[in-house]
Backbone atoms as SQL, in Angstrom:
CREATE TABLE atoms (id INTEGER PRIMARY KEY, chain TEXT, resi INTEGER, resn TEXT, atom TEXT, x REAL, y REAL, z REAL);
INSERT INTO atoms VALUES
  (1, 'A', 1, 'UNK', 'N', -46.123, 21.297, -6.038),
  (2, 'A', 1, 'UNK', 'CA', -44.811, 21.056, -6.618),
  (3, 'A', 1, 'UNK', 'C', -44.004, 22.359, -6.562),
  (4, 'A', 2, 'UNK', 'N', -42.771, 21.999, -5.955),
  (5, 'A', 2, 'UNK', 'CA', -41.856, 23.293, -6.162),
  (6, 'A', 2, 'UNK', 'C', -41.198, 23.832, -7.622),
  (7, 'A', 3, 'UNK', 'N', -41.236, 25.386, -7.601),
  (8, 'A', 3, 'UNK', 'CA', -40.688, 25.426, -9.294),
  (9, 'A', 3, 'UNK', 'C', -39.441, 26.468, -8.998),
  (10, 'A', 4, 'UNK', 'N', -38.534, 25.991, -9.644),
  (11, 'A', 4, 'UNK', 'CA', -37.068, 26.241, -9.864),
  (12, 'A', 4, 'UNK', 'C', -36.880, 26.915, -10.872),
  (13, 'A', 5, 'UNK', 'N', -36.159, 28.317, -11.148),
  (14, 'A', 5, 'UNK', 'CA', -35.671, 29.185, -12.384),
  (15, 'A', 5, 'UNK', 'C', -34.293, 28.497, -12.788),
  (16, 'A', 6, 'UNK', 'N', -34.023, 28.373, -13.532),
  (17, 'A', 6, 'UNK', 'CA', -32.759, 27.876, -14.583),
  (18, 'A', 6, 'UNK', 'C', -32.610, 29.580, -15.553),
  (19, 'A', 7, 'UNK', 'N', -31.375, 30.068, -15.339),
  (20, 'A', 7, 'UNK', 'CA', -31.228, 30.891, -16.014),
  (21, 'A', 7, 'UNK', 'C', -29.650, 31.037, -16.608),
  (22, 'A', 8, 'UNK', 'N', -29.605, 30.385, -17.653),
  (23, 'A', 8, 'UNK', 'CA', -28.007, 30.429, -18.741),
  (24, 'A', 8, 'UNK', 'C', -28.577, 30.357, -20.799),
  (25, 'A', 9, 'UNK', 'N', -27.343, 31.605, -20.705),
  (26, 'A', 9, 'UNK', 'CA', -27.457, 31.240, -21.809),
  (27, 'A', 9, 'UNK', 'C', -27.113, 30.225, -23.268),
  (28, 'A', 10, 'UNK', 'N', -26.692, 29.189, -22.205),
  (29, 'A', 10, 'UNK', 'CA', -26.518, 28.042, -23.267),
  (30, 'A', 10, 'UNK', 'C', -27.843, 26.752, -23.062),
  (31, 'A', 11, 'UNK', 'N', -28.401, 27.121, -24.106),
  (32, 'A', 11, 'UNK', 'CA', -29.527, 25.956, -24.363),
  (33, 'A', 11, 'UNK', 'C', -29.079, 24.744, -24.185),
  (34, 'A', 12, 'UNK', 'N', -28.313, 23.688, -24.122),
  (35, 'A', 12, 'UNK', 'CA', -27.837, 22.331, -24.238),
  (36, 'A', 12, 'UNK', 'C', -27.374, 22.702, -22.438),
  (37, 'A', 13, 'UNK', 'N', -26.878, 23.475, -22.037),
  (38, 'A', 13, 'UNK', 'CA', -26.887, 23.033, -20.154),
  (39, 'A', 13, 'UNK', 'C', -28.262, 23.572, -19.396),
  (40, 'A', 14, 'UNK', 'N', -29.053, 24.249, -20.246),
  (41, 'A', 14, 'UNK', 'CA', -30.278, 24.309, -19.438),
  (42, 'A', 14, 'UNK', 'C', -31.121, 23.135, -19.619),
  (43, 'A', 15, 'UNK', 'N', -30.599, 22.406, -20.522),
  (44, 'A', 15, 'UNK', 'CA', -31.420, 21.317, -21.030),
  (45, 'A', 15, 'UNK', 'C', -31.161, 20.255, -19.873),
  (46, 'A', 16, 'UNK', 'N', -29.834, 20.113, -19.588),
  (47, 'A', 16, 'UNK', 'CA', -29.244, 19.098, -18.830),
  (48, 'A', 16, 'UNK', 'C', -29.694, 19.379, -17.485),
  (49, 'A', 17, 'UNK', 'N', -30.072, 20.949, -17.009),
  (50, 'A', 17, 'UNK', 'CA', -30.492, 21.149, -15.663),
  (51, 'A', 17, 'UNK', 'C', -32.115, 20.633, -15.741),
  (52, 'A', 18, 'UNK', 'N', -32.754, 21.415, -16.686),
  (53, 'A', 18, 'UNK', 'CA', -34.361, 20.895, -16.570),
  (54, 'A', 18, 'UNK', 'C', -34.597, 19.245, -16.672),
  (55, 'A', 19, 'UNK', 'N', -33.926, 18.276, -17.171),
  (56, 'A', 19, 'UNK', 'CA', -33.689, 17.046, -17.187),
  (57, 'A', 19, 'UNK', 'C', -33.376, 16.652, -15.706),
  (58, 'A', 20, 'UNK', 'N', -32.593, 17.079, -15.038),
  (59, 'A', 20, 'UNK', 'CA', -32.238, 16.514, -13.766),
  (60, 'A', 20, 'UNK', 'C', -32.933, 17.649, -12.858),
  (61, 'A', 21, 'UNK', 'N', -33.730, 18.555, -13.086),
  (62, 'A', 21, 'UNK', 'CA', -34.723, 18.858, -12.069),
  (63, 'A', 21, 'UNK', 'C', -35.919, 18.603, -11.899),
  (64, 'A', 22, 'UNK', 'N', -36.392, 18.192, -12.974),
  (65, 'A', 22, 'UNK', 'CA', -38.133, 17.185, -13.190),
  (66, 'A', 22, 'UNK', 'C', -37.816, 16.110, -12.999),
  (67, 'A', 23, 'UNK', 'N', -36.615, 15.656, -13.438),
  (68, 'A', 23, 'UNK', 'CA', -36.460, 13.945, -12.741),
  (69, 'A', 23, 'UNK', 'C', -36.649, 13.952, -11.557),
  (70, 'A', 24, 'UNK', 'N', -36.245, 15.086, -10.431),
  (71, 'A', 24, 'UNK', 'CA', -36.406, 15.367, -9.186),
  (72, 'A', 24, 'UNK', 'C', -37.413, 15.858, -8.687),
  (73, 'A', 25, 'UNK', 'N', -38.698, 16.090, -9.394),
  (74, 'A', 25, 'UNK', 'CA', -39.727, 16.199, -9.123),
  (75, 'A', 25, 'UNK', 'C', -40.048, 18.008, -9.045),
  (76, 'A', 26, 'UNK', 'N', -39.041, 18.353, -9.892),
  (77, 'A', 26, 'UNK', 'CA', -39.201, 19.908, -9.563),
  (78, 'A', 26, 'UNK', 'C', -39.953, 20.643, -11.034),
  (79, 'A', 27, 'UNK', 'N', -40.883, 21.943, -11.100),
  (80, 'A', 27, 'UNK', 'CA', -40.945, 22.216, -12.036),
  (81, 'A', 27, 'UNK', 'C', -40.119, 23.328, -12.211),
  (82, 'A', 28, 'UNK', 'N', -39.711, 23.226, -13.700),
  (83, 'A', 28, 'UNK', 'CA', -39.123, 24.149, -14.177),
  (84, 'A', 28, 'UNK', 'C', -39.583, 25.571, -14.852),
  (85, 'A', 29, 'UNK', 'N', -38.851, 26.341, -14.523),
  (86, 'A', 29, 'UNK', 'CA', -38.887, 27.837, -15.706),
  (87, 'A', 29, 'UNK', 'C', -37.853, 28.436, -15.800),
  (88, 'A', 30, 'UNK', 'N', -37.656, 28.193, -17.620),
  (89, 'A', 30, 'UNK', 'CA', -36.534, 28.908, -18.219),
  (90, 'A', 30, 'UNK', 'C', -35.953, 29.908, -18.429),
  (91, 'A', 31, 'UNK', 'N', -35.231, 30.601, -18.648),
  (92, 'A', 31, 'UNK', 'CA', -34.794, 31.981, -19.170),
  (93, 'A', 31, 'UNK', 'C', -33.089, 31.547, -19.848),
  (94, 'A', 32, 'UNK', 'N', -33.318, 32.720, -20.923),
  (95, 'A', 32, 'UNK', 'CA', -31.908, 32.879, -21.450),
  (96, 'A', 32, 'UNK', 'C', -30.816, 33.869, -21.132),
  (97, 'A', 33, 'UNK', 'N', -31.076, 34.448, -20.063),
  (98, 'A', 33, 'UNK', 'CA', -30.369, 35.621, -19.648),
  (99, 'A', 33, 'UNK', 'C', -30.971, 36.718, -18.533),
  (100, 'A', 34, 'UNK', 'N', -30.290, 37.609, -17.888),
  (101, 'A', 34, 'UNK', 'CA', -30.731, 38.222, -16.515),
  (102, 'A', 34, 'UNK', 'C', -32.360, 38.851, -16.851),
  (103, 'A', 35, 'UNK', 'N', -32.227, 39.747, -18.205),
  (104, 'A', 35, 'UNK', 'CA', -33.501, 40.477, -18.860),
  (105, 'A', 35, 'UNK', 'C', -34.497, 39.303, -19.315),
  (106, 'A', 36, 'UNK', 'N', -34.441, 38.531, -19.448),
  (107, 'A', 36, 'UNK', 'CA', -35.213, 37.150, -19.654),
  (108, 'A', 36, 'UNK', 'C', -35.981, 36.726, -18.874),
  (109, 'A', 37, 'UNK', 'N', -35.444, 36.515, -17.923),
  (110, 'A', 37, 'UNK', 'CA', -35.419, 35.979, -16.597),
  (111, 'A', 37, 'UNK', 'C', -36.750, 36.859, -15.695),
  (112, 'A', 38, 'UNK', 'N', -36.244, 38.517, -15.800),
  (113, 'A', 38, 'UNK', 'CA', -36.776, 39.078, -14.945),
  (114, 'A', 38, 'UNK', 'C', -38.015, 39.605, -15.204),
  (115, 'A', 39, 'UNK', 'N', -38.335, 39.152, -17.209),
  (116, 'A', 39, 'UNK', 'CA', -39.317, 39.264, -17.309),
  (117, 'A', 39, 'UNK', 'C', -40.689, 38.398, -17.445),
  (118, 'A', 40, 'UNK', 'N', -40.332, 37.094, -17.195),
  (119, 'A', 40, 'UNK', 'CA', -40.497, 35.922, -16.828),
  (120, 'A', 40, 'UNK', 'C', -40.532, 35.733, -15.476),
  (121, 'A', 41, 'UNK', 'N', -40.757, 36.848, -14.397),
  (122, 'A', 41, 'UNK', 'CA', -41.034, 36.706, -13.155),
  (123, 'A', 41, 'UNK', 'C', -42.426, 37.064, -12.894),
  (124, 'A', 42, 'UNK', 'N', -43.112, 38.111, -13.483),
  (125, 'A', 42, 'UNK', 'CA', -44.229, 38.467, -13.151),
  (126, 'A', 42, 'UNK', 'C', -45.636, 37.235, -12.263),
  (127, 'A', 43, 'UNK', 'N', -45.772, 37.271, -11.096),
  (128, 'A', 43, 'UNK', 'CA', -46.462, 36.218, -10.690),
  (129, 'A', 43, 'UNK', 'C', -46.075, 35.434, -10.227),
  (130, 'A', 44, 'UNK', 'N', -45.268, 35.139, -10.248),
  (131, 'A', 44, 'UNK', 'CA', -43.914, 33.514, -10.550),
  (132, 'A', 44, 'UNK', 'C', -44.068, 33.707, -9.289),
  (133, 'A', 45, 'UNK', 'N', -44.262, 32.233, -8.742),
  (134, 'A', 45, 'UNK', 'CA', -43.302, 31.924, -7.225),
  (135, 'A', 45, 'UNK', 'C', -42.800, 31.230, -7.442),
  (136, 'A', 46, 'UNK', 'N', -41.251, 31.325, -6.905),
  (137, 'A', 46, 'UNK', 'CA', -40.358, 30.671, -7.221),
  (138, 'A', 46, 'UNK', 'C', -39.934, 30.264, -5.673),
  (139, 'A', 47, 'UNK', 'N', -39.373, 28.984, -5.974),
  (140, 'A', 47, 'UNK', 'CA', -38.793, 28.372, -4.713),
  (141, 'A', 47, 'UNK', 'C', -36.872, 27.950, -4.815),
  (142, 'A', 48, 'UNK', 'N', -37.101, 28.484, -5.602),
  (143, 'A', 48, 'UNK', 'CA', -34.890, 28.744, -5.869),
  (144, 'A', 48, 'UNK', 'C', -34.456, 29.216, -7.293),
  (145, 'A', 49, 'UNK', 'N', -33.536, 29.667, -7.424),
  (146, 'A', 49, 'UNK', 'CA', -33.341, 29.966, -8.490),
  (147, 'A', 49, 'UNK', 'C', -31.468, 29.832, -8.815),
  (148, 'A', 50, 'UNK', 'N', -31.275, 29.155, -10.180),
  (149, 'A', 50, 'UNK', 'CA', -29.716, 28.707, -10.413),
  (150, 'A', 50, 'UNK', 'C', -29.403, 29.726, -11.694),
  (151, 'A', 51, 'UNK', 'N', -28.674, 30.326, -11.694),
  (152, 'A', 51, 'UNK', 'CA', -28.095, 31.285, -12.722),
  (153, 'A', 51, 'UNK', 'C', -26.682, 31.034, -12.696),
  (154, 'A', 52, 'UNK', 'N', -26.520, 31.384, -14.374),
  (155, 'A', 52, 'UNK', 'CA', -25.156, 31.666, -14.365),
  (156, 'A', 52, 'UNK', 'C', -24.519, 32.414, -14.470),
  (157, 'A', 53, 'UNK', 'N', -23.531, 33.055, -14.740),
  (158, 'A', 53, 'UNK', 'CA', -23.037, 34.743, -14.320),
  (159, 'A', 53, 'UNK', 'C', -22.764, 35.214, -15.603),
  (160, 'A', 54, 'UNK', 'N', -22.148, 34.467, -16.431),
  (161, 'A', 54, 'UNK', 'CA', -21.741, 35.131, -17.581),
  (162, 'A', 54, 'UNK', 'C', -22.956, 34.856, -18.712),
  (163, 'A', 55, 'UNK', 'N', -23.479, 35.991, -19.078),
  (164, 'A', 55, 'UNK', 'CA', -24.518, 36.088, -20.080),
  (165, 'A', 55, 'UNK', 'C', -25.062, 37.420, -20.739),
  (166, 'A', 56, 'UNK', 'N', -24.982, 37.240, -21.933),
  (167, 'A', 56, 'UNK', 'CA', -25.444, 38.296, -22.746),
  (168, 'A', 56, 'UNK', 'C', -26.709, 39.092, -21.921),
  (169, 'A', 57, 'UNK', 'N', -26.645, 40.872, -22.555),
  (170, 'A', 57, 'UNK', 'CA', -28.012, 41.343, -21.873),
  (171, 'A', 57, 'UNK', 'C', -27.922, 42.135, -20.759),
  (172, 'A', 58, 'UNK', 'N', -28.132, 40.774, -19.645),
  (173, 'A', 58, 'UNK', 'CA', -27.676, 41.403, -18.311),
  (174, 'A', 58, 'UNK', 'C', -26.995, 39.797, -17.485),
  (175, 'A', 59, 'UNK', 'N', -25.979, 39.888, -16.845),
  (176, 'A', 59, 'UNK', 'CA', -25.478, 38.826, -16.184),
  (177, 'A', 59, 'UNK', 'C', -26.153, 38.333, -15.440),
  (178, 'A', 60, 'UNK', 'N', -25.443, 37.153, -14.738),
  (179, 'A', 60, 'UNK', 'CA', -25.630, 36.930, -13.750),
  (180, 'A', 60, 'UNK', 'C', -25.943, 37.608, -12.363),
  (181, 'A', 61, 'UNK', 'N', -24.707, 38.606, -11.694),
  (182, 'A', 61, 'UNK', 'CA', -24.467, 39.025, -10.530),
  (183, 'A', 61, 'UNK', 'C', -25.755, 40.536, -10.764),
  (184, 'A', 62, 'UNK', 'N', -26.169, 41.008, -11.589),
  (185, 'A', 62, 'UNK', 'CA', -26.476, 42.379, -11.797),
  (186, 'A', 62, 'UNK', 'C', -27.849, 41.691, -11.780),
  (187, 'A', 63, 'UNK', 'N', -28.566, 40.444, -12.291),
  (188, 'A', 63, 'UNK', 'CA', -29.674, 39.907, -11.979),
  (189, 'A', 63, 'UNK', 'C', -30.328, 39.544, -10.659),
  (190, 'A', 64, 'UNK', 'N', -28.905, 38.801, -10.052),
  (191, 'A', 64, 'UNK', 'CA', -29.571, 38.687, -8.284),
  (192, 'A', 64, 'UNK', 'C', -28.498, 40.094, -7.642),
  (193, 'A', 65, 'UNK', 'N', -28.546, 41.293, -7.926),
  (194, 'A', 65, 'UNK', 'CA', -29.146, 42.625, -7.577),
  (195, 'A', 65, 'UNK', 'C', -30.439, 42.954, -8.029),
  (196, 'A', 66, 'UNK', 'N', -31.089, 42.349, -8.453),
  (197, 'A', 66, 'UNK', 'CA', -31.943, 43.253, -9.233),
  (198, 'A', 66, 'UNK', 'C', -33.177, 42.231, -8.406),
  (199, 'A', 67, 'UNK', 'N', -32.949, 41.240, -8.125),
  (200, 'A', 67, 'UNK', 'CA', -33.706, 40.503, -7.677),
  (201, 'A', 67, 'UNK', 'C', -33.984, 40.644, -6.356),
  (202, 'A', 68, 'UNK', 'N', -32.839, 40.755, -5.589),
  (203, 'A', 68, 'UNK', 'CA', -32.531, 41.053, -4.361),
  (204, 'A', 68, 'UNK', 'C', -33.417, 42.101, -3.790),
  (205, 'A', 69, 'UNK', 'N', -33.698, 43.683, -4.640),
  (206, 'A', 69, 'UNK', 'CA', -34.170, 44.588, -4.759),
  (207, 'A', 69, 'UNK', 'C', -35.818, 44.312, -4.722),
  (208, 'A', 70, 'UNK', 'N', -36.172, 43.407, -5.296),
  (209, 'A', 70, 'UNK', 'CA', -37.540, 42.886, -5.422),
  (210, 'A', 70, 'UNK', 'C', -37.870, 42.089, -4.236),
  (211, 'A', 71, 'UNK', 'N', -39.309, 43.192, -3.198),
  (212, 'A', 71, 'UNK', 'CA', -40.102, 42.641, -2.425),
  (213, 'A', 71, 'UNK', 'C', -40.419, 40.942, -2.311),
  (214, 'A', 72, 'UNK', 'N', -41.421, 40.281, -3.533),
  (215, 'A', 72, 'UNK', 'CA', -41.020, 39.048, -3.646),
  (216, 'A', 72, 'UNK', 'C', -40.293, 38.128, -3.844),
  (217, 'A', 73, 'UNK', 'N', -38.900, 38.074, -4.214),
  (218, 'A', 73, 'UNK', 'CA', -38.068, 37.269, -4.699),
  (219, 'A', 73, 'UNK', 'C', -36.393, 37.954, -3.175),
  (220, 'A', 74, 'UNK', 'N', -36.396, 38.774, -2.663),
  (221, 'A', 74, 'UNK', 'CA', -35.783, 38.981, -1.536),
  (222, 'A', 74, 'UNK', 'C', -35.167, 37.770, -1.148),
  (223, 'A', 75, 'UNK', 'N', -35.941, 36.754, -0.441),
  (224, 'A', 75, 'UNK', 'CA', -35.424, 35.791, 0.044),
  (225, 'A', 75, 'UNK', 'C', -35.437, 34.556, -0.765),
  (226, 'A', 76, 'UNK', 'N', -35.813, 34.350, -1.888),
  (227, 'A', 76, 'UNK', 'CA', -35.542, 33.052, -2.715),
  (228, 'A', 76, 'UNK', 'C', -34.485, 32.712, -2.544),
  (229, 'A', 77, 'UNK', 'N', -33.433, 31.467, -2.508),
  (230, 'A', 77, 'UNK', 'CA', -32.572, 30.696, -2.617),
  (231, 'A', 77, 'UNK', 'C', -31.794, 30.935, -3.957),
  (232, 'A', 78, 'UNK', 'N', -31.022, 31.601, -4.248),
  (233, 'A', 78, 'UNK', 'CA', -30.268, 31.691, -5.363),
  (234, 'A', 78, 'UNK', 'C', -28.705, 31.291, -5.937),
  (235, 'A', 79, 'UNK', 'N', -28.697, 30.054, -6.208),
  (236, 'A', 79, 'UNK', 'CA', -27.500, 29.298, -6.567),
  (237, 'A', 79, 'UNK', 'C', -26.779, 29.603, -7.930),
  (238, 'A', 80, 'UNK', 'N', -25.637, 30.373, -7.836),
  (239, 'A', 80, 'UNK', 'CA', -24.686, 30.731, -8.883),
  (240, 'A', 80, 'UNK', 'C', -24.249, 29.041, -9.670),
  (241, 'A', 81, 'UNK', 'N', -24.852, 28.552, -10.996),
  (242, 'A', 81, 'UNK', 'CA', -24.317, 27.260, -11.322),
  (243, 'A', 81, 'UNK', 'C', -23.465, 27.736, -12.883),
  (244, 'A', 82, 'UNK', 'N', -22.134, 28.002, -12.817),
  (245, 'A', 82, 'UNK', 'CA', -21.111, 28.680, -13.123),
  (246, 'A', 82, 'UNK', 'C', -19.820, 28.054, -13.367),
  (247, 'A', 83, 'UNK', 'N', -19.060, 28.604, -14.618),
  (248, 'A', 83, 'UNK', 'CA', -17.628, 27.656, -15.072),
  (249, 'A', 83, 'UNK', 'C', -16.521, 28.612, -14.080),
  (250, 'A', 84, 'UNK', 'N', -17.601, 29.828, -13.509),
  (251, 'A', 84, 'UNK', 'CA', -16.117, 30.836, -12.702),
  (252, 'A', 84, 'UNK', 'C', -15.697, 30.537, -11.192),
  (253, 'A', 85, 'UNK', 'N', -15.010, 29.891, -10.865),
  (254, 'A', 85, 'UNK', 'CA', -14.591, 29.582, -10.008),
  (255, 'A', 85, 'UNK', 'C', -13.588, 30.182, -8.866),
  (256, 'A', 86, 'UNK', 'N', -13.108, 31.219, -9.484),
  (257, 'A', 86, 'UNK', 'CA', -12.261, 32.296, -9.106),
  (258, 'A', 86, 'UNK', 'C', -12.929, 32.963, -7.645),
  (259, 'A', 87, 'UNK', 'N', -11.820, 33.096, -6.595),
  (260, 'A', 87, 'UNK', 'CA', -12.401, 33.615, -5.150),
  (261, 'A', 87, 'UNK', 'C', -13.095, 35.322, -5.540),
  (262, 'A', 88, 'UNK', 'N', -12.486, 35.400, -6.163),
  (263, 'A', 88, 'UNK', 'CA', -12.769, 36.947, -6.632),
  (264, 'A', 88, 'UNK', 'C', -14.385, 37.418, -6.908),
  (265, 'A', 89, 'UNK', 'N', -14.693, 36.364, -7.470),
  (266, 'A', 89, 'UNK', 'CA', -15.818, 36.018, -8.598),
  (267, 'A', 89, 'UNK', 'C', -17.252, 35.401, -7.258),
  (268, 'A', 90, 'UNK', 'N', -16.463, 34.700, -6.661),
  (269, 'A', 90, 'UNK', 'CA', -17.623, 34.026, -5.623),
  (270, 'A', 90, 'UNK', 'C', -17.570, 35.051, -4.304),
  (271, 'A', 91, 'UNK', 'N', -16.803, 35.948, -3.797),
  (272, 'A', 91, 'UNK', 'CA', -17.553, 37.073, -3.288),
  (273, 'A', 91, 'UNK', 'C', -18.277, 38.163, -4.016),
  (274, 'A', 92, 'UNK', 'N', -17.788, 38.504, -5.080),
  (275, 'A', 92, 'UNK', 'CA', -19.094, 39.267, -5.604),
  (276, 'A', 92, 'UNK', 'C', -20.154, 38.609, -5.757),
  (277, 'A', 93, 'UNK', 'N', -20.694, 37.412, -5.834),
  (278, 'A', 93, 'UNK', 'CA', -21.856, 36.455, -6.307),
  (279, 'A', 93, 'UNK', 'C', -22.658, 36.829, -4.857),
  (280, 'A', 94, 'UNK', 'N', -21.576, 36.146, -3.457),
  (281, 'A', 94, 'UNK', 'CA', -21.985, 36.808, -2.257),
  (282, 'A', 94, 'UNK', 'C', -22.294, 38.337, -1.885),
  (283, 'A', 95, 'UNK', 'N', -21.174, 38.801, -2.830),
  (284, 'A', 95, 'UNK', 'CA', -22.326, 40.724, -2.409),
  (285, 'A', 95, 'UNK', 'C', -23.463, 40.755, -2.946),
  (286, 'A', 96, 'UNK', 'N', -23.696, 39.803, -4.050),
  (287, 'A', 96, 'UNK', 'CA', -24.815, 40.393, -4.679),
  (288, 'A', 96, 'UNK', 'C', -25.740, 39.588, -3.957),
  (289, 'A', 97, 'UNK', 'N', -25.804, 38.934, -3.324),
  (290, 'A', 97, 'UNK', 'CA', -26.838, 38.027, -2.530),
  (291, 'A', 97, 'UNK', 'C', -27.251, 36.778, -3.094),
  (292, 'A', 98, 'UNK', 'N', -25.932, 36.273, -3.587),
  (293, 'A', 98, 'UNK', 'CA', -26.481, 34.779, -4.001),
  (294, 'A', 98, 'UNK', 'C', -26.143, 33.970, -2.733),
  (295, 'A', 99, 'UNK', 'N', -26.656, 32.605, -2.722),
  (296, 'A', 99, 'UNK', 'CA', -27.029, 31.900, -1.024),
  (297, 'A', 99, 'UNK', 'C', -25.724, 30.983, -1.615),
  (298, 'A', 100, 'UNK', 'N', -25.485, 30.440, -3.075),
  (299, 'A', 100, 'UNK', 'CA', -24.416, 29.130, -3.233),
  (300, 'A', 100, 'UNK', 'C', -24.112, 29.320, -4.029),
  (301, 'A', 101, 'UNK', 'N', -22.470, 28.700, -4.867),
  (302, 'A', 101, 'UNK', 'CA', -22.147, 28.258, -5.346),
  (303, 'A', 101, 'UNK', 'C', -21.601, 26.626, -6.198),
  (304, 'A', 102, 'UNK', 'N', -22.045, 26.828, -7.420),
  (305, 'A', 102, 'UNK', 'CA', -21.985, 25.433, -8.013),
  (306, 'A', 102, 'UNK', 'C', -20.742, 25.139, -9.181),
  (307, 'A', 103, 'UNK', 'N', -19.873, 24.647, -9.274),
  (308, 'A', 103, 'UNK', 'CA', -19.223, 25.204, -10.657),
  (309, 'A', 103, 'UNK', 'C', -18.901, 23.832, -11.295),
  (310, 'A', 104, 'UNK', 'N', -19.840, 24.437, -12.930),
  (311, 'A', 104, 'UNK', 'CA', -19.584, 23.180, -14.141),
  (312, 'A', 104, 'UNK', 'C', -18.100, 22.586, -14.542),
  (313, 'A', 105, 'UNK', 'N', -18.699, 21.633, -15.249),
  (314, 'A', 105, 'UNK', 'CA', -19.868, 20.987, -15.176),
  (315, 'A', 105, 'UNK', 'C', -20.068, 20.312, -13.842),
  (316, 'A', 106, 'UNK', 'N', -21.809, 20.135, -13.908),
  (317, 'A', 106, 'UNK', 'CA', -21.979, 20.103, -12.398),
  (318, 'A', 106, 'UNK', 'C', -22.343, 17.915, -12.370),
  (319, 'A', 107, 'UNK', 'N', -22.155, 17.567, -11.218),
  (320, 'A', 107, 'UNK', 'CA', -22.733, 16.168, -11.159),
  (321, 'A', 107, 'UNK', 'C', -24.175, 16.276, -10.875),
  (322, 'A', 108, 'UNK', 'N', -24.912, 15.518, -11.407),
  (323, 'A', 108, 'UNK', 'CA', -26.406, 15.760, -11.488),
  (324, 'A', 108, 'UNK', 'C', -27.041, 15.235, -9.931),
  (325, 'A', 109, 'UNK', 'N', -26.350, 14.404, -9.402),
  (326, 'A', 109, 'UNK', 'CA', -26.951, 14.055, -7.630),
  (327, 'A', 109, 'UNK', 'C', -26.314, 15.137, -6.673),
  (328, 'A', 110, 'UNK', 'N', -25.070, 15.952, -7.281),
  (329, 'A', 110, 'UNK', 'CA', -24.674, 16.933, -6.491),
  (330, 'A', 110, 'UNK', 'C', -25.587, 18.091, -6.203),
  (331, 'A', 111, 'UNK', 'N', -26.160, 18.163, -7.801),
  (332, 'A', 111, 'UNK', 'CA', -26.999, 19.356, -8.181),
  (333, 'A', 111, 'UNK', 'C', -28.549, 19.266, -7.093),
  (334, 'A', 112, 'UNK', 'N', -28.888, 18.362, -7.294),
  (335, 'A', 112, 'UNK', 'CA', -30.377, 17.652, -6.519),
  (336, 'A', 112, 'UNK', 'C', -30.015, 17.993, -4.984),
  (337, 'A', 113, 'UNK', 'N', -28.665, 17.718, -4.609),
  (338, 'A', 113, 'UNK', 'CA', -28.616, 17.743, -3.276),
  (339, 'A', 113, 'UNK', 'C', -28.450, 19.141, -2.419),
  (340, 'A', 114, 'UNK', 'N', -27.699, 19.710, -3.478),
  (341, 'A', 114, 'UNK', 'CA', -28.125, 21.306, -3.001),
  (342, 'A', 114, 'UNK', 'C', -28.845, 21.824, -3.054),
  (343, 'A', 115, 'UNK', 'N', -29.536, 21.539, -4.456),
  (344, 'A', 115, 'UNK', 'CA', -31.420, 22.029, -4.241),
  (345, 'A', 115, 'UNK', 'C', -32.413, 21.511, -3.430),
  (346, 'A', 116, 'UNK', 'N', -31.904, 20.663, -2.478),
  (347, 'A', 116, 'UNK', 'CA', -33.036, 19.828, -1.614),
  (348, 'A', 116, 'UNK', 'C', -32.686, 20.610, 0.164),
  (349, 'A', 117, 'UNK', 'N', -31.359, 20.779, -0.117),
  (350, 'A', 117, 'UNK', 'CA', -30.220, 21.504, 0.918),
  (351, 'A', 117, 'UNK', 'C', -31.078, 22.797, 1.400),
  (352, 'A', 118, 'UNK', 'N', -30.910, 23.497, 0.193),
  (353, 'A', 118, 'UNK', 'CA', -31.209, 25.105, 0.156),
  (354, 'A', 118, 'UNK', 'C', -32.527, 25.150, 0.311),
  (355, 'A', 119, 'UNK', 'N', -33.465, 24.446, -0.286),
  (356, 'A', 119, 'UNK', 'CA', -35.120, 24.751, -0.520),
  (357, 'A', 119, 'UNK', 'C', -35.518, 24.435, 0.973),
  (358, 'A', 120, 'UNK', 'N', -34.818, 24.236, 2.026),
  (359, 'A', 120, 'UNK', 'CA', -35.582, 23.577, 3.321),
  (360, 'A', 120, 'UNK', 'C', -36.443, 24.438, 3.641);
């Protein structure tokens, strides 16, 4: 089974992502933020990962740098799922090496289809 990182800090939309990613047969692992997240990697293989940018701690964009930087997680699939929509906002997501953009609220067959998209 493939396992997917969900990383925002609002509990009620990570809820709504882990709901429509086990419905999809995916397992999940949570985090509440970039420092959360990255310490909740140890071991982890991950087969994509959806963050959102704005979050206490450490963000979004400064997380997939930080990830990016990391031997194992280099090439993971990393989807910005985000209320910022701004062109401004989605090339930095791209400097920092995120692969997509998603912006909430998201449709839940949209969501599945980019994660089925990206994980090839």
């Amino acid at each position: 089974m493939k396992t997917i990182m969900t990383v925002d800090d609002s509990a009620t939309l990570r809820q709504m992502v882990v709901f429509v990613l086990r419905g999809g047969g995916y397992q999940v692992v949570e985090a509440v933020d970039g420092l959360d997240a990255l310490s909740k990697l140890e071991g982890q293989e991950l087969h994509l990962i959806l963050t959102d940018i704005n979050m206490p701690k450490m963000d979004g964009l400064e997380f997939i740098r930080q990830l990016r930087a990391m031997t194992d997680y280099k090439f993971v699939p990393i989807i910005l799922l985000t209320t910022e929509s701004h062109p401004e906002k989605k090339r930095e997501g791209k400097a920092a090496g995120a692969t997509g953009w998603i912006v909430k609220p998201f449709n839940p067959d949209q969501l599945l289809a980019v994660v089925k998209k990206v994980m090839r």
